[in-house]
C-alpha positions in Angstrom: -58.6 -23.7 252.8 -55.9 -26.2 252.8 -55.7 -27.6 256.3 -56.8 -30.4 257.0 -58.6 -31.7 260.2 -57.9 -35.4 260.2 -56.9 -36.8 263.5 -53.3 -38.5 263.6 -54.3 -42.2 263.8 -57.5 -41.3 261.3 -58.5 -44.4 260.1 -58.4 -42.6 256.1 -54.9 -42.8 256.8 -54.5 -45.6 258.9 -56.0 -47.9 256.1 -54.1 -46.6 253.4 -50.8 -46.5 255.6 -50.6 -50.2 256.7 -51.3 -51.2 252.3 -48.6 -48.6 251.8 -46.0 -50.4 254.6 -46.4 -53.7 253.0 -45.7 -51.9 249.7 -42.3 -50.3 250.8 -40.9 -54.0 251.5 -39.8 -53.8 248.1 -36.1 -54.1 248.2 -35.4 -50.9 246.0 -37.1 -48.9 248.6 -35.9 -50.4 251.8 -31.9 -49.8 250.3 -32.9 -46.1 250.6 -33.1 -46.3 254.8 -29.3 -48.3 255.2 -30.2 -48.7 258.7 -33.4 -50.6 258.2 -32.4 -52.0 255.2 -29.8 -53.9 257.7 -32.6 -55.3 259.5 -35.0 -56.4 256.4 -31.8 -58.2 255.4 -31.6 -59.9 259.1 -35.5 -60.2 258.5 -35.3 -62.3 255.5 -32.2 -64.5 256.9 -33.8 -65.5 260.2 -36.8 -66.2 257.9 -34.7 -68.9 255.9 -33.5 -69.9 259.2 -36.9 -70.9 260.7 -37.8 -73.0 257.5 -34.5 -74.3 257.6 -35.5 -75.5 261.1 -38.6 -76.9 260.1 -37.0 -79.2 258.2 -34.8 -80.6 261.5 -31.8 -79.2 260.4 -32.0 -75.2 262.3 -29.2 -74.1 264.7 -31.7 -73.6 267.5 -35.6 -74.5 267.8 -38.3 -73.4 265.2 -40.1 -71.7 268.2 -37.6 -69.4 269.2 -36.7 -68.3 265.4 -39.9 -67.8 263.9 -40.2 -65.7 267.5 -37.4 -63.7 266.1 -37.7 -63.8 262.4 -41.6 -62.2 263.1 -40.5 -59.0 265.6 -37.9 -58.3 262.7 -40.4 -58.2 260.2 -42.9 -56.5 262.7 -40.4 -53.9 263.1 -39.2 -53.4 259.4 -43.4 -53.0 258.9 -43.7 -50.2 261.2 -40.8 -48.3 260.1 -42.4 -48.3 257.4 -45.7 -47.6 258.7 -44.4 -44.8 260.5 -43.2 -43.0 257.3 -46.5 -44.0 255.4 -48.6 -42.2 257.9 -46.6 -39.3 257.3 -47.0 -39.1 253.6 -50.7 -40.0 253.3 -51.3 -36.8 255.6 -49.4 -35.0 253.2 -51.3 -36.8 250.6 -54.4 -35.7 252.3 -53.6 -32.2 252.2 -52.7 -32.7 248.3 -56.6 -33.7 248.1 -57.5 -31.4 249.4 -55.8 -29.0 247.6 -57.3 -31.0 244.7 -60.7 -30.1 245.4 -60.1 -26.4 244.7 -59.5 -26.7 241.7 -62.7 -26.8 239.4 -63.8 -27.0 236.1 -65.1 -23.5 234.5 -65.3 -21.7 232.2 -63.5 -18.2 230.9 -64.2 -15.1 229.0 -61.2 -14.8 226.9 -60.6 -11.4 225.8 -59.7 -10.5 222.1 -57.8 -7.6 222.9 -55.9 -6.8 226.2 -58.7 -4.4 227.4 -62.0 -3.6 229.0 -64.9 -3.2 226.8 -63.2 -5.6 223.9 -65.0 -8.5 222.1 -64.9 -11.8 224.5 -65.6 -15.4 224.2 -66.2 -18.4 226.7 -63.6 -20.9 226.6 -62.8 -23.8 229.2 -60.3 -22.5 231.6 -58.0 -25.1 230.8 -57.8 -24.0 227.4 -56.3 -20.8 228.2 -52.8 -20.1 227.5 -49.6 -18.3 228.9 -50.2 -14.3 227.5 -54.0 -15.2 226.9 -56.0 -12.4 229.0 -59.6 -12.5 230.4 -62.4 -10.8 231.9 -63.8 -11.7 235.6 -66.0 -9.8 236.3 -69.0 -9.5 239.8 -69.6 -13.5 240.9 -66.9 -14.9 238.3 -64.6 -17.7 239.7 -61.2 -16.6 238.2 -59.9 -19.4 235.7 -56.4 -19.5 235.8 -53.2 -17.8 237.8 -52.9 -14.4 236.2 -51.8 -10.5 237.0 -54.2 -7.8 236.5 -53.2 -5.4 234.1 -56.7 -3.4 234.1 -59.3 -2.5 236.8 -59.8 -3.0 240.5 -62.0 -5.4 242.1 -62.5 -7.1 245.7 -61.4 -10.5 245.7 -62.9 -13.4 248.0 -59.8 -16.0 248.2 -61.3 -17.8 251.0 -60.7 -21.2 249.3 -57.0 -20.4 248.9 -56.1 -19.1 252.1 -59.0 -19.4 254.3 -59.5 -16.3 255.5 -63.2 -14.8 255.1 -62.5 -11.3 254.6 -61.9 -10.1 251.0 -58.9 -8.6 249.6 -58.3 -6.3 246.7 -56.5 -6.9 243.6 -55.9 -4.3 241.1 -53.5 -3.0 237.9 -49.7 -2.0 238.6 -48.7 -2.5 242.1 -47.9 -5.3 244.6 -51.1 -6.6 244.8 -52.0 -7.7 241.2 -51.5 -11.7 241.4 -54.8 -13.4 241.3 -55.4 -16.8 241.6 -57.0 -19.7 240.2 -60.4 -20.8 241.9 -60.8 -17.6 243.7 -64.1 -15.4 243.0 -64.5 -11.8 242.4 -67.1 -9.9 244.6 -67.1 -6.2 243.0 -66.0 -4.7 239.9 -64.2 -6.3 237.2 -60.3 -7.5 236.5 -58.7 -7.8 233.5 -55.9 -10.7 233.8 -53.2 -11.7 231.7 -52.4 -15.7 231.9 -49.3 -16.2 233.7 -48.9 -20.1 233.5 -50.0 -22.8 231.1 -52.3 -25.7 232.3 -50.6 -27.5 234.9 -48.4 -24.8 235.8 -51.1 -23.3 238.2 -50.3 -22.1 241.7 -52.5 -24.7 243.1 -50.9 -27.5 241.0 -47.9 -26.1 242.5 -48.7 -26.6 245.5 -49.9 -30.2 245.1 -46.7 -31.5 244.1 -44.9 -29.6 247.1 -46.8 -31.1 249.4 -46.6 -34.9 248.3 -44.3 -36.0 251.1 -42.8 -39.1 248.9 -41.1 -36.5 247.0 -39.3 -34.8 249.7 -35.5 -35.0 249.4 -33.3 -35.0 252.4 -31.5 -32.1 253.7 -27.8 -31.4 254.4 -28.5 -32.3 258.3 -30.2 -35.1 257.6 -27.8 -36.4 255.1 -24.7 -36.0 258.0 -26.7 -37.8 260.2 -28.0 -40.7 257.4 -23.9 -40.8 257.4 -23.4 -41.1 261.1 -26.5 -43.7 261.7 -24.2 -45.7 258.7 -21.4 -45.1 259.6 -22.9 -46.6 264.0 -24.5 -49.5 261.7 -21.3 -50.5 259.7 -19.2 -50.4 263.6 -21.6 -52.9 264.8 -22.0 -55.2 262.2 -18.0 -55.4 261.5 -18.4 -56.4 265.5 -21.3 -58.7 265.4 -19.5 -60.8 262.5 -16.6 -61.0 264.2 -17.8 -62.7 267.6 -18.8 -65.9 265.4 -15.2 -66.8 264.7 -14.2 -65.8 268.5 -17.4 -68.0 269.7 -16.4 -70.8 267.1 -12.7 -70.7 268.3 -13.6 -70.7 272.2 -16.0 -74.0 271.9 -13.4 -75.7 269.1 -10.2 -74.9 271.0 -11.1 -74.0 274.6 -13.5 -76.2 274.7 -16.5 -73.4 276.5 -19.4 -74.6 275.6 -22.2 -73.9 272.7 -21.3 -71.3 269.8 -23.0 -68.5 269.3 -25.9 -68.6 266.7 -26.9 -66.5 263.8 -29.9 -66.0 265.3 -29.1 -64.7 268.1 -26.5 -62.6 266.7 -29.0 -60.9 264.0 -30.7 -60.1 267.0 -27.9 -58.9 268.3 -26.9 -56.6 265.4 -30.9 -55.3 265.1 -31.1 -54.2 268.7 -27.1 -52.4 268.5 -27.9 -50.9 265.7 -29.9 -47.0 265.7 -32.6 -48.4 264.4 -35.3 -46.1 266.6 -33.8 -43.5 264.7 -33.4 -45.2 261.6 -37.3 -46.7 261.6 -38.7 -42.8 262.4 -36.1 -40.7 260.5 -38.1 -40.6 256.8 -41.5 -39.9 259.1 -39.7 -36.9 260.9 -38.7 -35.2 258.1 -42.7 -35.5 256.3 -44.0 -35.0 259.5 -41.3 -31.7 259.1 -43.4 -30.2 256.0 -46.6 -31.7 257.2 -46.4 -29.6 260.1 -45.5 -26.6 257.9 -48.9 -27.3 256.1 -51.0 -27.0 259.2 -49.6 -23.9 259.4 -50.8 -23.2 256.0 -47.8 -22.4 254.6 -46.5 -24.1 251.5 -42.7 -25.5 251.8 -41.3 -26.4 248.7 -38.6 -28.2 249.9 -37.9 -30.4 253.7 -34.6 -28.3 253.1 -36.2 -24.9 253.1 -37.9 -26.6 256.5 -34.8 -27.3 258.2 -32.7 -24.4 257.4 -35.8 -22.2 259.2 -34.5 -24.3 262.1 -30.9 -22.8 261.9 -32.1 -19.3 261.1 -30.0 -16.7 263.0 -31.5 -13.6 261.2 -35.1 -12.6 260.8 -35.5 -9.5 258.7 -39.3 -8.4 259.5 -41.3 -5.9 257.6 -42.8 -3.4 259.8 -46.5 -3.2 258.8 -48.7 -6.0 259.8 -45.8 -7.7 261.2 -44.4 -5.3 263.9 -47.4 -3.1 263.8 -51.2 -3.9 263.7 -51.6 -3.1 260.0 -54.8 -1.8 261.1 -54.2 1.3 261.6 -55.7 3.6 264.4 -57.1 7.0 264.4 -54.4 9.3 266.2 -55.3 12.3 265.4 -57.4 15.3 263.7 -55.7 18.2 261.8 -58.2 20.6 260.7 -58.0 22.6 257.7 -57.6 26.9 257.6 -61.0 28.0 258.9 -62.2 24.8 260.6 -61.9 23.7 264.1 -60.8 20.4 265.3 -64.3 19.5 266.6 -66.2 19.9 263.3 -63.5 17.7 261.7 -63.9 15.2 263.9 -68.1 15.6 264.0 -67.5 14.9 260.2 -64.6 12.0 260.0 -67.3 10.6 262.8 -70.3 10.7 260.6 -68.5 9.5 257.6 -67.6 6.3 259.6 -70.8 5.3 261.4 -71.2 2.6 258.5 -68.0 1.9 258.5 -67.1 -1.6 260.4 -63.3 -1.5 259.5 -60.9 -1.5 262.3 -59.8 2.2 261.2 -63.7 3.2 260.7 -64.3 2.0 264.9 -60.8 4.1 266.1 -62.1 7.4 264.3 -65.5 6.8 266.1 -64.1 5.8 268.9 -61.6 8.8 269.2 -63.8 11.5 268.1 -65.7 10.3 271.4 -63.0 10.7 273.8 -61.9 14.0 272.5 -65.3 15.5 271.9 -67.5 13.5 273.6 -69.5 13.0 270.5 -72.1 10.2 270.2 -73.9 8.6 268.1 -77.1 10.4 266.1 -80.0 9.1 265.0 -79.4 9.3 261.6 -82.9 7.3 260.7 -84.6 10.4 261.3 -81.5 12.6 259.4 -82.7 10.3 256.6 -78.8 9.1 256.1 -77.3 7.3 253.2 -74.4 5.5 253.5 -72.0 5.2 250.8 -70.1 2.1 251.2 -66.3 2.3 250.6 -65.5 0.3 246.8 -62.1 -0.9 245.7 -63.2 1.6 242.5 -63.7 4.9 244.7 -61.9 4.4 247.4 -63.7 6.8 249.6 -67.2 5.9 252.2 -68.9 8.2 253.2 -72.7 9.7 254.2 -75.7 11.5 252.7 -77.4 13.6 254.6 -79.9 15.8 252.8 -77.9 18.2 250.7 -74.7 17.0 252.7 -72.3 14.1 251.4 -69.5 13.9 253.9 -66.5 11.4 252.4 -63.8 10.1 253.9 -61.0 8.6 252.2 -57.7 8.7 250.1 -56.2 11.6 249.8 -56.0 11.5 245.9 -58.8 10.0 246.1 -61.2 12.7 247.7 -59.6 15.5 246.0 -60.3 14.3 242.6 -64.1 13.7 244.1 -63.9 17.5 244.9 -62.0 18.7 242.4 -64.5 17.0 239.6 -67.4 19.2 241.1 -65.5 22.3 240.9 -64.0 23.0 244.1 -60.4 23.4 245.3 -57.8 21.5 247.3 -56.4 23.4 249.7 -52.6 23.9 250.1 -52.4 23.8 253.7 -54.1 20.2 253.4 -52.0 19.0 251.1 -49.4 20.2 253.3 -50.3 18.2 255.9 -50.8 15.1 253.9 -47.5 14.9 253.3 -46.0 15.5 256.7 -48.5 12.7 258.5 -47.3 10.7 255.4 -43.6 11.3 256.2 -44.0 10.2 259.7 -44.9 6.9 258.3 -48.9 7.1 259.4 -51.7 7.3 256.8 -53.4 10.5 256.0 -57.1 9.9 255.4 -58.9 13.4 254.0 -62.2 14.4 255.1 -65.0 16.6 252.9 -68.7 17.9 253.3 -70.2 19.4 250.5 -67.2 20.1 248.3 -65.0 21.4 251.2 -62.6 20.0 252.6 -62.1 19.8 256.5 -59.0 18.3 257.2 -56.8 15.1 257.7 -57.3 12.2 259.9 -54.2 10.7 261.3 -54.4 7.2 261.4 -51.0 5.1 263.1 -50.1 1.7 263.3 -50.1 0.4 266.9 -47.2 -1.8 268.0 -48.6 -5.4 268.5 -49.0 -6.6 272.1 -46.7 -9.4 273.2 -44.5 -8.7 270.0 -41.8 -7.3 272.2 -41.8 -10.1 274.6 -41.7 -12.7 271.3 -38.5 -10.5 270.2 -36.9 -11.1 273.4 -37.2 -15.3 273.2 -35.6 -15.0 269.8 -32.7 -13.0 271.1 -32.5 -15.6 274.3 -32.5 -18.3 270.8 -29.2 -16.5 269.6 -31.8 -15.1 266.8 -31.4 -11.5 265.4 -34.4 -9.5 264.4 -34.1 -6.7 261.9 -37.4 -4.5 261.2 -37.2 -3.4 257.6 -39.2 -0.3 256.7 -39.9 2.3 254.3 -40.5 5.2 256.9 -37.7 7.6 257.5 -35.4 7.1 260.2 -36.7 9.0 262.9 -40.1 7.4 262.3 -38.4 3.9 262.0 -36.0 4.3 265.3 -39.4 5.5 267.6 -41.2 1.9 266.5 -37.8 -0.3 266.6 -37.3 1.0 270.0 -41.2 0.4 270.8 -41.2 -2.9 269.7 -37.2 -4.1 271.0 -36.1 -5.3 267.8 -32.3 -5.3 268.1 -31.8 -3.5 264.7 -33.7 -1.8 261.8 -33.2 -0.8 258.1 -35.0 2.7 256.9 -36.0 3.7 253.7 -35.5 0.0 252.5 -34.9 0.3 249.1 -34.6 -3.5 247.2 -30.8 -2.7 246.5 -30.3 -2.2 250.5 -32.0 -5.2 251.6 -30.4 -7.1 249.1 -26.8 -5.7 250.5 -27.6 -6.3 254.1 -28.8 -9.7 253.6 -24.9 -10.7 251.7 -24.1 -9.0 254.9 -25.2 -10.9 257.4 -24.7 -14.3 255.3 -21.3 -13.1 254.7 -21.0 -13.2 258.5 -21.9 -17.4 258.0 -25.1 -16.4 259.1 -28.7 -17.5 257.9 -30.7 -15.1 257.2 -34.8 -15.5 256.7 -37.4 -13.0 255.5 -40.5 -12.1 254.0 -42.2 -10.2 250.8 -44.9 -9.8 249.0 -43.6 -7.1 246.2 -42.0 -7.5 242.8 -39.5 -5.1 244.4 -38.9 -7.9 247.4 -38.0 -10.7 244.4 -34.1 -10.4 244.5 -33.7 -10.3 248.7 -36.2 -13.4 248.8 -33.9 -15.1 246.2 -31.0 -14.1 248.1 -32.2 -15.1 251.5 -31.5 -18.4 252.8 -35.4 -18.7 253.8 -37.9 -16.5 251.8 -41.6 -16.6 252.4 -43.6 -15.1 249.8 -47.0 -13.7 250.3 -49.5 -15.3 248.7 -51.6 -12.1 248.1 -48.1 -10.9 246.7 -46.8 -11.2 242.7 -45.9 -13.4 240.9 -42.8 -12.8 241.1 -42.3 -12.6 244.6 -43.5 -16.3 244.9 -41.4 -17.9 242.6 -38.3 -15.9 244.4 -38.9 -17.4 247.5 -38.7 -21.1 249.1 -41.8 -20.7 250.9 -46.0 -19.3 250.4 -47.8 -18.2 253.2 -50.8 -18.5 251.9 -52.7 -16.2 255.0 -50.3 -13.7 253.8 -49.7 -12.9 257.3 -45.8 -11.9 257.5 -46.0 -12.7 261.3 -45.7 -16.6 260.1 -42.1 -16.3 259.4 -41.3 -16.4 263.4 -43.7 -18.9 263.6 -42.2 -21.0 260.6 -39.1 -20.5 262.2 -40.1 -22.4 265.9 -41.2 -25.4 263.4 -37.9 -25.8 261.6 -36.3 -25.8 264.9 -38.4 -28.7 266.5 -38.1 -30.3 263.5 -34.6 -30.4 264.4 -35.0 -31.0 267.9 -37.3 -33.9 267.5 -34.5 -35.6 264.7 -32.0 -34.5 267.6 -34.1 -36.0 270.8 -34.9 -39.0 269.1 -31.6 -39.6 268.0 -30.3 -39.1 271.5 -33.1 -41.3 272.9 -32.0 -44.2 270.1 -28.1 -44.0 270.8 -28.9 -44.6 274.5 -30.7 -47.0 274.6 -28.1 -49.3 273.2 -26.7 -49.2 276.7 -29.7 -51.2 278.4 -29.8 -53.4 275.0 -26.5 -54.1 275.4 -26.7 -55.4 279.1 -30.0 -57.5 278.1 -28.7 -59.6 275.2 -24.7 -59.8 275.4 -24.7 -62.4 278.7 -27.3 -64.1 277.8 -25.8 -64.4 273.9 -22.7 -65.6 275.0 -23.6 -67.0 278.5 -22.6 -70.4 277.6 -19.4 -69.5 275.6 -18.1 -67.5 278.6 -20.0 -67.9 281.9 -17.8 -65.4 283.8 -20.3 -62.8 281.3 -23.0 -63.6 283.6 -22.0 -60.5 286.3 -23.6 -58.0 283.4 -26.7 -59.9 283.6 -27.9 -56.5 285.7 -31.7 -57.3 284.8 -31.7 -60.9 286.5 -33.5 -62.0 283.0 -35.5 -65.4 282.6 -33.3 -67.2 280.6 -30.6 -66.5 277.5 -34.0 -66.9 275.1 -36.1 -65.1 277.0 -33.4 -62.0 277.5 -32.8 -62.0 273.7 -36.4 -62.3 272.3 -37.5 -59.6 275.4 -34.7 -57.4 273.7 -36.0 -57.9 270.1 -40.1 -57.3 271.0 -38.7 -54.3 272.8 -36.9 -53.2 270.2 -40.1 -53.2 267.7 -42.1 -51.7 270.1 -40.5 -48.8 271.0 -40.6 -47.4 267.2 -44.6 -47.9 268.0 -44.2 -45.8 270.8 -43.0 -43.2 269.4 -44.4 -42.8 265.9 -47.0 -40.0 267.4 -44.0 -38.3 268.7 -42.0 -38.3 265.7 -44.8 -36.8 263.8 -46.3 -34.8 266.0 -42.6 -33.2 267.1 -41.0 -32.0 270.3 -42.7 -29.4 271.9 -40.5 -26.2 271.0 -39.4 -24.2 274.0 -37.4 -20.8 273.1 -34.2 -21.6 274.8 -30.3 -21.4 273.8 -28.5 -24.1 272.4 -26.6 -25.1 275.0 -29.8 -25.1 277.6 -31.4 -27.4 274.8 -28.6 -29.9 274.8 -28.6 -30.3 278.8 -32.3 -30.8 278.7 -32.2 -33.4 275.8 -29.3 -35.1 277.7 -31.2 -35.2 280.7 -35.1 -36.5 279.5 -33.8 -38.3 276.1 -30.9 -39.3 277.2 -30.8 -40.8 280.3 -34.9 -41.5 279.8 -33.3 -43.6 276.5 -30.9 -45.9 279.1 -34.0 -46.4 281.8 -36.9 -46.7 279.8 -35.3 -50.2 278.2 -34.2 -51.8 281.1 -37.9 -51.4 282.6 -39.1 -52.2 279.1 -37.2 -54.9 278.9 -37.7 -56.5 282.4 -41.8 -56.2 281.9 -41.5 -58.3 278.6 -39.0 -61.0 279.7 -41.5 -61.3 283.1 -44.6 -61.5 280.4 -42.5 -63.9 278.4 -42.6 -66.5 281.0 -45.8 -66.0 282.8 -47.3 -66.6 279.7 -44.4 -69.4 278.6 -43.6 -68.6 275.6 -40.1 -69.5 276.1 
C-alpha cells in the first residue's frame, strides 16, 4: 500500500523541510522562482545595507534595516519551506514505495514452460525475456506477463486492497507484478523489464516531487507573475530619481531610501503567489498519490482539471461489477424451482457478492431456506482460478455452479451431454450483456443463472454535477445497443458507444479532441493501448497489461475505473487553488499599497498623507507592518496551498464569482486588518 498517513505539519517532514529551505537559498535554485528570486536579491541588498549601517555610514538606522533585511529573508525561507514540505511528502511516499521492494529470490525457468528444469537466482539477476516459475506462497520477482497457468494473486502491497485477484495466460489480466505473492496454483512469467525498469521503480521516480516539470498553465501564469514583477520594479526604480529630483530641485524634504523602496517592490510584487506556486503544483501530484493513483507527470494533473470528456467503461464503473442474480432459466425437463434449489445449494459456501444474490433470490422466489447440510454430510468445493466452478457434495450428488465452458467440460469429461437448449440460452443472456452462470447435479445439467450488473447508487446524481461542470460523460461498452441504451438511460450518461471495438474508440476520441476538446478515459486491456495513447488523460489499470500502462499518463493502482471522475475533481482544485490564491495575492496589493506608499514618500510629498486610510503609527512602523505582513501571510497559507481548495462541482462562471467574492475581496480586507494589528503590536511593544 502506497499511501501514506503522515500528518501535514509531521515533524518527519517538518525536520527535513526547514534543512531543505536553507538548502534552496542557493542562487541557481532561487533563479528558477523569478518572483522570489526578486526578493532574495532585495534580501541580500538590505543585508549589505544593515552592515553598511553598522559601520555609521547607512541611509537610515541599523534597527530599522536589519528589521527589514530579516522579514525578507524570513519570507524567501518559507517560500521555500512551503515547497520543501511538499516534496518531502512526496519523498515520503517514494519510501514508502521503497519498502516494497525486497530482496528474493527466483526460479528461473530453462525453457518457457511448466514442468521444465529450474534454478534459483536473485531476482535482480533476471533479465528482460528471462521467464520463471511462482508458484503457492512465492513472492513474484520481477514485473512480468504470464504466458502459462492461472493462479490467485494477493497484490495487497501494491494496491492495498485485501481481496485477491486472478492472473492468468492470454487475456487482459496477465501483468503481474513485482513484490506481489501468489496464493493458489502456479504462473509462468516472462520478464518484461530489466533491473531498474520495475513498475515499482517506476513509480518511485514519478512520485519524487523535485522532478516535477511545470505545466502549460502554470508556465502562462509563471509569465504573467513576471511579466506583474518586471511592471513594478521598472516603477519602484523609477520613484528614486523623482524623489531625488523633488528634495534637490523642489526642495520637499528627505529622499526616498533603498530600503524602503525594496520594501516597496517585495510587498507590490505577487509574491503570495510566487512563495506557494512550486508547493501547489507538488501538493498537485501529492494529492493524486493519496488517492493512490500514480501521475507521471503535474501536466497529466492539470490537464484532468480541464477535462471536458470522460469516456467511462460500463462494468465496475457505471455498474456494480458484482453482478446480481436476476434470474433462473431452467433447462427442457426441469422446473424453475429445482434450478434454483440447486444454484442455492451450490452457493451456500460461496461468500462472493454473486454467491449471496443467488441465495438471496432463490429465497424470494421460492421461499427456500437454508438446510442443515451438517447432517446431509455436505462438502463444499471451493471455486479455484484452475476450475472455475464451486460447488457441493452431497452423498452421491455434486451440484456445480459455474462457467459455462467451464461446467460443460466438467460434464462432458464424465460422459454426459450438453444440452442445446442451454447452450441456447447461454448465448442470449450473454447477448443482453449479463453473465450466464450454468448449473449441474450429477452430470445433468439444470439450467442457467442470470446474473446482471446493477447500476451504482448515486452514480446518476454524480453524472448530473459533471454536466452542471460543462463535463460530457460517454459510457463505452461492449454490449449491443439495445442492452447499452437501457443502462445509459439508467444511469443518465449523456451519450454511449456500443460494441466498442479499439478502432471506434480511438475515432471517437480524435472526434471529440477534434472539437478542441479534452478528452480523459480509462483501460486496463492491450486492446485499450492506442485510445489511452490518444487520450489527453489516460488512466491505466494497474491489474491491466503491460501495455496498457505504458499507453497511459496515469496508474490507478486500486484498479477501480470509478477514480477517473475522482482524478478529475483533483486536477480541477488543483487549478482552483493556483487560481484562488492567485486572486487572493493580486488583491492584496491594494491594502499594501495604501500601507507603505504615504508613509514611503510622506516626507517627499506630504499632500500623500490623505491615503494614509489605516491611520498607521509612523512611516517605519507602516512599512516594517507591511513587510512582517507580507512574510506572514505565505505562513498562513502554506496548509492551504497544499491541502487545496475544497472542490465544489459548479460551472466556470459560478467559480469565478465565488473566487472574486471570498479571494478576492477577502485578499483586499484581510491586509488592511493584518496590517493594522501588526503596526498596533509594533508600538506597544516599541520596536519602532
Amino acid at each position: 500500500m502506497v499511501r501514506t498517513s503522515l500528518s501535514l505539519f509531521d515533524s518527519k517532514l517538518v525536520g527535513p523541510a526547514i534543512a531543505d529551505s536553507f538548502r534552496k537559498l542557493a542562487p541557481q535554485t532561487q533563479l528558477r522562482n523569478p518572483v522570489m528570486f526578486v526578493v532574495y536579491a532585495g534580501s541580500i541588498l538590505t543585508t549589505i545595507l544593515f552592515f553598511q549601517a553598522l559601520r555609521g555610514m547607512g541611509e537610515a538606522s541599523a534597527g530599522f534595516i536589519f528589521a527589514i533585511a530579516a522579514w525578507l529573508w524570513f519570507t524567501v525561507l518559507f517560500a521555500n519551506f512551503a515547497e520543501a514540505l511538499a516534496e518531502g511528502r512526496s519523498r515520503a511516499q517514494a519510501a514508502s514505495l521503497r519498502g516494497l521492494k525486497q530482496t528474493t529470490s527466483a526460479k528461473k525457468l530453462e525453457l518457457p514452460k511448466f514442468g521444465s528444469n529450474w534454478v534459483p537466482v536473485p531476482a535482480t539477476d533476471l533479465r528482460k525475456g528471462d521467464y520463471f516459475l511462482a508458484e503457492i506462497g512465492n513472492v513474484i520477482p520481477a514485473d512480468g506477463e504470464v504466458v502459462e497457468g492461472v493462479a490467485s494473486v494477493d497484490e495487497s502491497a501494491i494496491t492495498g486492497e485485501s481481496a485477491p485477484v486472478v492472473r492468468e495466460s492470454g487475456g487482459d489480466f496477465s501483468a503481474v507484478t513485482g513484490g506481489t505473492r501468489v496464493l493458489s496454483d502456479w504462473l509462468v512469467v516472462r520478464v518484461t523489464v530489466n533491473p531498474g525498469e520495475a513498475f515499482i521503480d517506476r513509480m518511485i521516480a514519478m512520485v519524487e516531487g523535485a522532478k516535477r516539470q511545470k505545466t502549460p498553465n502554470e508556465i502562462a501564469l509563471t509569465i504573467l507573475l513576471i511579466a506583474l514583477t518586471l511592471v513594478f520594479l521598472l516603477a519602484t526604480a523609477t520613484l528614486l530619481p523623482f524623489s531625488l529630483f523633488s528634495v534637490d530641485v523642489a526642495k520637499l524634504g528627505a529622499p526616498v531610501t533603498i530600503t524602503v523602496l525594496i520594501a516597496l517592490l517585495v510587498c507590490l510584487i505577487p509574491t503570495t503567489i510566487g512563495g506557494l506556486l512550486s508547493a501547489i503544483g507538488v501538493a498537485g501530484m501529492s494529492r493524486m498519490m493519496a488517492s493512490n493513483v500514480i501521475a507521471t507527470s503535474g501536466r497529466a494533473v492539470e490537464a484532468a482539471g480541464d477535462v471536458d470528456v470522460l469516456l467511462l467503461d460500463k462494468t465496475g464503473t457505471i455498474t456494480l461489477g458484482n453482478r446480481q442474480a436476476a434470474a433462473f432459466i431452467p433447462a427442457d425437463g426441469v422446473t424453475e424451482q429445482q434450478l434454483a434449489d440447486a444454484a442455492q445449494l451450490s452457493s451456500l459456501a460461496d461468500e462472493t457478492p454473486e454467491g449471496r444474490s443467488i441465495v438471496v433470490l432463490a429465497k424470494q422466489r421460492f421461499n427456500l431456506r437454508e438446510r442443515n447440510l451438517g447432517q446431509l454430510e455436505a462438502t463444499f468445493v471451493a471455486f479455484s482460478a484452475q476450475t472455475r466452478m464451486s460447488g457441493v457434495d452431497i452423498g452421491g450428488r455434486e451440484v456445480r455452479k459455474g462457467a459455462a465452458q467451464a461446467v460443460r467440460s466438467y460434464i462432458e469429461s464424465r460422459g454426459f451431454a450438453f444440452p442445446a437448449k442451454v447452450a441456447q440460452s447461454v448465448d442470449e443472456v450473454a447477448r443482453n450483456g449479463s453473465t450466464p452462470l450454468v448449473v449441474s447435479d450429477a452430470g445433468r445439467v439444470l439450467g442457467v443463472v442470470e446474473l446482471k450488473d446493477i447500476v451504482k447508487g448515486g452514480i446518476k446524481e454524480r453524472f448530473g454535477e459533471l454536466r452542471r461542470m460543462g463535463i460530457r460523460t460517454v459510457m463505452i461498452t461492449g454490449d449491443n445497443r439495445l442492452t447499452a441504451a437501457a443502462i445509459a438511460a439508467e444511469a443518465g450518461v449523456d451519450d454511449f458507444l456500443a460494441e466498442a471495438t479499439p478502432e471506434a474508440k480511438l475515432k471517437l476520441i480524435r472526434q471529440y479532441q477534434a472539437e478542441g476538446r479534452l478528452v480523459a478515459m480509462t483501460g486496463d486491456g492491450t486492446n485499450d493501448a492506442p485510445a489511452l495513447a490518444q487520450a489527453d488523460v489516460a488512466v491505466a489499470m494497474n491489474s491491466g497489461t503491460q501495455a496498457a500502462k505504458e499507453a497511459g499518463n496515469m496508474v490507478d493502482l486500486d484498479s477501480n475505473p470509478t477514480k477517473l471522475i475522482e482524478i478529475v475533481e483533483v486536477g480541477k482544485q488543483l487549478l482552483i487553488t493556483r487560481g484562488s490564491l492567485t486572486t487572493f495575492s493580486i488583491a492584496n496589493d491594494v491594502a499594501k499599497y495604501f500601507a507603505i506608499v504615504p508613509a514611503a514618500f510622506a516626507t517627499t510629498y506630504p499632500q500623500l498623507a490623505a491615503l494614509d486610510v489605516m491611520r498607521l503609527t509612523s512611516p517605519n512602523s507602516a512599512i516594517l507592518s507591511a513587510v512582517i505582513f507580507n512574510a506572514l501571510i505565505i505562513v498562513a497559507l502554506i496548509p492551504l496551498a497544499l491541502k487545496g481548495v475544497k472542490y465544489r462541482a459548479l460551472g466556470a462562471a459560478a467559480l469565478l464569482r465565488r473566487n472574486l467574492l471570498i479571494y478576492g475581496v477577502g485578499g483586499i480586507a484581510v491586509p488592511f486588518a493584518g496590517i493594522k494589528l501588526i503596526d498596533m503590536m509594533l508600538t506597544v511593544l516599541r520596536l519602532v
